[in-house]
N, C-alpha and C positions, 0 to 999 in steps of 0.2 A: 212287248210293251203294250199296256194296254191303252185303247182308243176311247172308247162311252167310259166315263164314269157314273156312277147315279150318284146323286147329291143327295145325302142323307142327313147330315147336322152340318150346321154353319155357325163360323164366327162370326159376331157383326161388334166392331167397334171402330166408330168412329166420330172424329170431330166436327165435319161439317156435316151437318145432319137432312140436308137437302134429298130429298127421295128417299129418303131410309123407311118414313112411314106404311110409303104403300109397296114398298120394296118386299121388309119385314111381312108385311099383311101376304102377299100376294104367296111368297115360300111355307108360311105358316099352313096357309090354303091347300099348300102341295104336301103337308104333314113334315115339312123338313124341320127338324128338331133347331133351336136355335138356341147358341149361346153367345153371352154376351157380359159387357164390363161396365161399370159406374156408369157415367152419364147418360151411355146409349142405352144400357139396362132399364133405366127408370124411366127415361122418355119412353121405350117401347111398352113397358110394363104398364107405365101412365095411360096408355092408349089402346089398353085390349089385346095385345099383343103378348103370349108365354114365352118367357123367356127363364132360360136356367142362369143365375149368375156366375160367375168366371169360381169364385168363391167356391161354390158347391159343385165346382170340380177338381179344383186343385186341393179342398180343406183346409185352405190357410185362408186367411182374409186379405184385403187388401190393406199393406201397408206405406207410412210414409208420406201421409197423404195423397195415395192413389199412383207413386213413383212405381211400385211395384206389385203387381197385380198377374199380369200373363205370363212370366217370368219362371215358368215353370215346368217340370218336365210331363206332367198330363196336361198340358197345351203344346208343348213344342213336339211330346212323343205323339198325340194325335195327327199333327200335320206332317210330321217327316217323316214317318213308315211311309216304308216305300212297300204301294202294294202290293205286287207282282213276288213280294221277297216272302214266303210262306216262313220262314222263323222269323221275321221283324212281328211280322202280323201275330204269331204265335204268343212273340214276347208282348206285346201289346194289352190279348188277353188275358194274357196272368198275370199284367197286371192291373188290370179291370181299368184299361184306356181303351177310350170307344174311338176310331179314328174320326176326323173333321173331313170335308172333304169343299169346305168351300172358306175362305177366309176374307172377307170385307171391311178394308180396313183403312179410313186415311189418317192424313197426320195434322199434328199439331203445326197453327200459321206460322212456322218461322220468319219466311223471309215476310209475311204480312206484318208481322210484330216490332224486325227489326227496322223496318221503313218506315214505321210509325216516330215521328219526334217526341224525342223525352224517353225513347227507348232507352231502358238501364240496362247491365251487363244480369244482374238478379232478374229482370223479367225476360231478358233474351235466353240465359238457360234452362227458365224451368218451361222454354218452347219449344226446347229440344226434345224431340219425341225421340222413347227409346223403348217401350216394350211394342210400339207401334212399328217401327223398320224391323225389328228383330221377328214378327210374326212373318210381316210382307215376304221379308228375303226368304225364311224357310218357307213357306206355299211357293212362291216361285221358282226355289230351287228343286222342291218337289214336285213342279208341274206335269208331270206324267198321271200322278195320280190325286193333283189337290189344283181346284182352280183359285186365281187369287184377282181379289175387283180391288182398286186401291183409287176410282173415281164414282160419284154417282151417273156421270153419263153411262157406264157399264152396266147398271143394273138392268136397263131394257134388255142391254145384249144377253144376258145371264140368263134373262125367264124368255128369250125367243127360246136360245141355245134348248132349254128345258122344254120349251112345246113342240119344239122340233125332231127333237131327240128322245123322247117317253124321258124325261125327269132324266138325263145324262148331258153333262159337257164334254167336247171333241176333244181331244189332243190339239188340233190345231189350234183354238181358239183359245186353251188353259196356255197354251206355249204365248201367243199373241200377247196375251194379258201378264204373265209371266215377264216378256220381256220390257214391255211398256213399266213392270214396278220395280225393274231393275233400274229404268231412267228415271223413275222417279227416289228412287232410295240413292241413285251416285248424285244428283241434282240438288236434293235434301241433302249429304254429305258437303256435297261442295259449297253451300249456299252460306253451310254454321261456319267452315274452314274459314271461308273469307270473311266474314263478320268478324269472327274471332281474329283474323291476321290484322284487320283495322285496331283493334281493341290494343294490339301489343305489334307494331310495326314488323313483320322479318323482312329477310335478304331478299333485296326485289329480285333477286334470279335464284331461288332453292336449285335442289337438286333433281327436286322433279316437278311439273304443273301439269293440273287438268284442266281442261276445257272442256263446259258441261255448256250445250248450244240446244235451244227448244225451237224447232222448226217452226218458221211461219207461215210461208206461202213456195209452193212453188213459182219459175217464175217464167218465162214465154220461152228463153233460151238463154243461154251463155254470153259472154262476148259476144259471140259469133255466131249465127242460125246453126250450125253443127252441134254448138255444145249445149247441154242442158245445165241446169241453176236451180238454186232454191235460196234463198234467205231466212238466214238461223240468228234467234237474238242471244245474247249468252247470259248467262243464270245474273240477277242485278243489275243488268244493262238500262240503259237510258233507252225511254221507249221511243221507236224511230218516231214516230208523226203518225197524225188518221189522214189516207186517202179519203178526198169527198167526193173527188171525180174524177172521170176519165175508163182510160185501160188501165189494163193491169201494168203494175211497173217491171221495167226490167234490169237485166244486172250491171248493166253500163247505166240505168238513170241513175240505181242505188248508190253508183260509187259517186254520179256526177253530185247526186244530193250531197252527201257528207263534204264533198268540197264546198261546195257554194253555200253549206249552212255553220261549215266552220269557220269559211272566208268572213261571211256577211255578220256572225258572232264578236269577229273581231273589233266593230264600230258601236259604239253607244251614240253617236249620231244615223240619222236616217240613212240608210245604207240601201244599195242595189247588188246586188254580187250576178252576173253572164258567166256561165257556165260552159264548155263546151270540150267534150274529150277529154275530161277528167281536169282542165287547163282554165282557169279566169280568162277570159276574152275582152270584160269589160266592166269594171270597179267605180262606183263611185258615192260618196257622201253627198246630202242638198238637206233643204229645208223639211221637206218632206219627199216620199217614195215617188213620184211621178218624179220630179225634180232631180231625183239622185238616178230614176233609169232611165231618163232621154241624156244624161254625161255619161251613162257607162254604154249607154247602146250606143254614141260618137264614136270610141275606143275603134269596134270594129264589127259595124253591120252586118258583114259579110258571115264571121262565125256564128254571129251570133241567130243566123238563121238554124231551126231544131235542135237552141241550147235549153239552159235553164238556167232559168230566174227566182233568183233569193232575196224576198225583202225583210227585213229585221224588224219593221211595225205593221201593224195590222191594216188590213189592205181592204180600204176603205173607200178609195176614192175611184168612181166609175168614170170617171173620164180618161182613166190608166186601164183601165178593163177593156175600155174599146180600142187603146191604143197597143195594149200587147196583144189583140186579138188582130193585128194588121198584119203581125210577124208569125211565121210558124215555132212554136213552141214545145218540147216536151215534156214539160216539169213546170211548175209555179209554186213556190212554200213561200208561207207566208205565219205570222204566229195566230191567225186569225183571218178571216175574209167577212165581209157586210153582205145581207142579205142582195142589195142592189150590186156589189161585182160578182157573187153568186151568179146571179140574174144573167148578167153579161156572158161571165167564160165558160156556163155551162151550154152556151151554143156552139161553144166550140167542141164535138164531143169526143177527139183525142186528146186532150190534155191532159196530164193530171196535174191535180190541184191538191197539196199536200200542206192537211195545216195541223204547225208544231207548236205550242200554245208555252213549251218553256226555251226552245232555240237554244239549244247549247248540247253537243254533240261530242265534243273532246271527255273521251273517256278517263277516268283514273285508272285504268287498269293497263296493262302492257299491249303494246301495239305486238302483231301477229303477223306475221308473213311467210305462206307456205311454200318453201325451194323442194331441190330434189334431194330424195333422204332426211328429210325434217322438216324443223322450222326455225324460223330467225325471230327474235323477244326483243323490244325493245323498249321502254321508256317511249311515252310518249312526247313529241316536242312543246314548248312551252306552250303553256295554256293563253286564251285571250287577256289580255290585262295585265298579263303578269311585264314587272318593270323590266326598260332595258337601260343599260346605259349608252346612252350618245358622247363618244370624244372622239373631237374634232383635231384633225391633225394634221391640217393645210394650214398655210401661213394667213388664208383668208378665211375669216371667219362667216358662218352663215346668219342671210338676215331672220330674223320670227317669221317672215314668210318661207322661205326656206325650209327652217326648221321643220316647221308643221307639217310641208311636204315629203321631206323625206322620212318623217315618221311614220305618213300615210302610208307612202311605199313601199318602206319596211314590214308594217305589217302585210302588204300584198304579196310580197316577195316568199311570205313560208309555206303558200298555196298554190306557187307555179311550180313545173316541173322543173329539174336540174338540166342545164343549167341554166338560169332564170336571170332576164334582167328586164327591167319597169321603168319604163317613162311615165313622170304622170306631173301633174300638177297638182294644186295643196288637194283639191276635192273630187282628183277623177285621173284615171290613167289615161295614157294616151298612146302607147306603146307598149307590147309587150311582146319578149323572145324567150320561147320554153323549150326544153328539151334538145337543143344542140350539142352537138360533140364535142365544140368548142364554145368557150366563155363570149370571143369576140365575134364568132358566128349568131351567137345568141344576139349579144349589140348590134351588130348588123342589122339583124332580123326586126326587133325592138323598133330601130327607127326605120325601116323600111314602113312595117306595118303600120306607123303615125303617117309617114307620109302619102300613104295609099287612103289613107283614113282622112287625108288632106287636114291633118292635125299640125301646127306650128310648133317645133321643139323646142324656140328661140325661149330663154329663164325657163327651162322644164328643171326637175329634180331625178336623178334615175339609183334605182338602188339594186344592187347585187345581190343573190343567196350566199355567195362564200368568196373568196377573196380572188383579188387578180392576178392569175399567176405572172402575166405581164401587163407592162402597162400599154397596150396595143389595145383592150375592150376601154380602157378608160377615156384611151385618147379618141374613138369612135363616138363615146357619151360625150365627148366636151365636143369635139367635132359638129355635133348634131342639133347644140344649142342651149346642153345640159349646163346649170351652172354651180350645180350642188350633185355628189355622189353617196351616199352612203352604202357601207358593205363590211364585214366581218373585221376586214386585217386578218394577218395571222400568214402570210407568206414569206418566202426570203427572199421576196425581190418587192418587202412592201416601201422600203426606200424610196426605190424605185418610183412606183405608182405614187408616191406621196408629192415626189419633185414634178413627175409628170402633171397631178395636179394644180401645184404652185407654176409651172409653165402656162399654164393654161389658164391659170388667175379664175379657178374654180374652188369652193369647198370642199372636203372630204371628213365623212365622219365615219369612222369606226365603232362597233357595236360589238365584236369581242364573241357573241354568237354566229355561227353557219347554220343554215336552214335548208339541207340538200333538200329534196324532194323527188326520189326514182320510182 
């Protein structure tokens, strides 16, 4: 197999036309024959540059309004003879195909086109580039003997490659580039799929799914200093937020972020979301963001040492900049920051400071989780706003204060770990128990943690992720001060918990949804 190839004629078509000019210029320089297709033809031809048209190679012209053009077998037989193969080469020249041996090619803005509003389905397919993947994938699948650039950033690499080499690309670098336009053709495949599956709804679980992920950053480590990490966004994703300061983030902030920014999503009032170990430590609504984070830093001081903090309006006010810089921190998002808390937290200079200018992180697409031997798909869980219904099925009815509270709670409740239960009052938790092995260990723990907090439970509201298997966690909430519970129903001993309620001359309202959270 051979290693140097010399670059003798090239194809150049493409769409963004960034570097093409001195691209073009610089291989002309090197007498590398160039050919080329409509738009990039004329541009280059416009500017001095010889260029043969695609046209006066294949003898056909282009038809269709320019749908079909490269589509041809003296285009696709110049790139895929394989050279090494003495009768392909043979067949080639009888029949007077000259081979290409460099192919520059990008595509038409699909997913730029479809993200554009007012996008129609008529101007979404004629974005779909097809004699443009069809050139890319034969030079890449020929990379032995054809190199293929399918970015303008590669053009430098191309003419080092050439000063380096007397006028030859490496094997290793055509394979390089080769594989990089193989992610960009399954990427481009997968980008029209999904569009197109929006346009005509299918079976949220097909028979088969890709997963097309564009690396972004490596990241310090794993979990754990042992393991290594990188952060990948997937093809259409919601873009995470711009880092403005600090260190680099890592794969425990990543996830503590997506908590605390889908928590804090959940409030159209001024919200605070504490973050810590992937867990709310400490939730709270006020008038404005200083106001809602000295109720949610009450909750629980103690975690909330090297958590993270989520505010849902723009974080404006410097006399909260000096006061979260009292605490040690590892994260602050905010959907904006003012030049003057700038000023403040960039003294701090571990922090990051991540600001998300649209807040809102719940994807449409299936939630993912990788076990052993596959993965597990799922729907994701309700989105922020979306309605629930409240029925009430204790003999006592709850008062509008009340109400309000266990609303609050409720929505806190789908961002604690399983199994989850929430003290709080109408505008601030006060208690929280995540992740026990029991429901009433969690209650336990819930009010343990308010009374450490030296928090009063006396008229608190507490709400469940999923139902009582007995009424022992309920009778611990009424025990504690609770006077309203809200939680799923849906047991066969909800009887049970319902009387336990009316014993206890507490509320109880049922919501018909469970919010596990593993």
């Amino acid at each position: 197999m051979l290693d140097k190839i010399k670059i003798s004629r090239a194809l150049l078509s493409v769409y963004d036309k960034t570097g093409l000019l001195d691209f073009a210029r610089e291989l002309h320089n090197r007498q590398i024959e160039i050919i080329s297709t409509g738009g990039t033809a004329q541009f280059l031809q416009e500017n001095g540059i010889p260029v043969i048209p695609v046209a006066d190679i294949t003898h056909f012209p282009e038809i269709l309004g320019g749908r079909v053009k490269t589509l041809h077998p003296h285009i696709h037989g110049a790139i895929l003879a394989r050279r090494e193969d003495e009768a392909q080469m043979q067949q080639l020249a009888g029949l007077n195909i000259t081979p290409i041996d460099l192919v520059a090619v990008n595509l038409y803005p699909f997913e730029k086109t479809v993200a554009q509003s007012g996008c129609t389905l008529a101007g979404a397919l004629e974005n779909i580039d097809i004699g443009g993947p069809c050139m890319i994938r034969a030079a890449a699948k020929n990379f032995p003997g054809v190199a293929v650039l399918t970015s303008p950033l590669q053009y430098g690499e191309l003419l080092q490659e050439l000063s380096s080499h007397d006028g030859c690309t490496t094997r290793s670098s055509r394979g390089r580039w080769a594989r990089m336009a193989f992610q960009l053709t399954s990427r481009y495949d997968q980008a029209i799929q999904s569009y197109l599956s929006e346009e005509k709804p299918a079976d949220a679980f097909p028979e088969t799914v890709s997963i097309h992920l564009s690396k972004v950053q490596d990241l310090r480590y794993g979990e754990n200093p042992h393991q290594s990490a990188a952060f990948y966004a997937e093809v259409g994703g919601m873009p995470f937020g711009q880092q403005i300061h600090g260190k680099e983030l890592s794969y425990n902030n990543i996830l503590d972020i997506h908590s605390a920014c889908g928590l804090a999503s959940e409030f159209s009032e001024p919200a605070c979301v504490i973050v810590k170990h992937n867990n709310p430590c400490g939730v709270a609504i006020g008038d404005d963001p200083a106001q809602a984070y000295e109720k949610a830093l009450a909750t629980d001081t103690a975690s909330a040492f090297g958590g993270i903090v989520a505010l849902n309006r723009p974080f404006t006010q410097e006399a909260l900049a000096h006061r979260l810089g009292e605490n040690f921190l590892e994260v602050i998002i905010a959907p904006d920051f003012s030049e003057g808390v700038l000023a403040v937290l960039r003294g701090k200079k571990n922090v990051r400071l991540i600001r998300w200018p649209h807040f809102q992180i719940i994807p449409k697409t299936l939630d993912v989780r990788k076990v052993s031997g596959g993965f597990l798909l799922q729907t994701v869980d309700v989105e922020p706003g979306e309605a629930v219904t409240y029925r009430t099925v204790s003999k006592r009815k709850l008062s509008p204060e009340e109400e309000k509270g266990v609303q609050f709670a409720w929505k806190i409740a789908k961002w604690v770990k399983s199994n989850a239960i929430i003290f709080t009052a109408v505008d601030r938790t006060l208690g929280i128990g995540a992740g026990q092995m029991s429901r009433v260990d969690s209650s336990r723990m819930a009010a343990m943690k308010a009374k450490n907090a030296g928090l009063d439970l006396t008229g608190s509201v507490a709400a469940s992720d999923a139902f009582f298997p007995f009424r022992d966690g309920l009778d611990v909430l009424a025990e504690s001060g609770a006077t309203a519970v809200i939680e799923p129903g849906g047991s066969v001993r909800d009887e049970e918990v319902i009387a336990a309620a009316d014993e206890h001359g507490i509320g109880l309202v049922f919501t018909g949804v469970r919010h596990f959270r593993h």
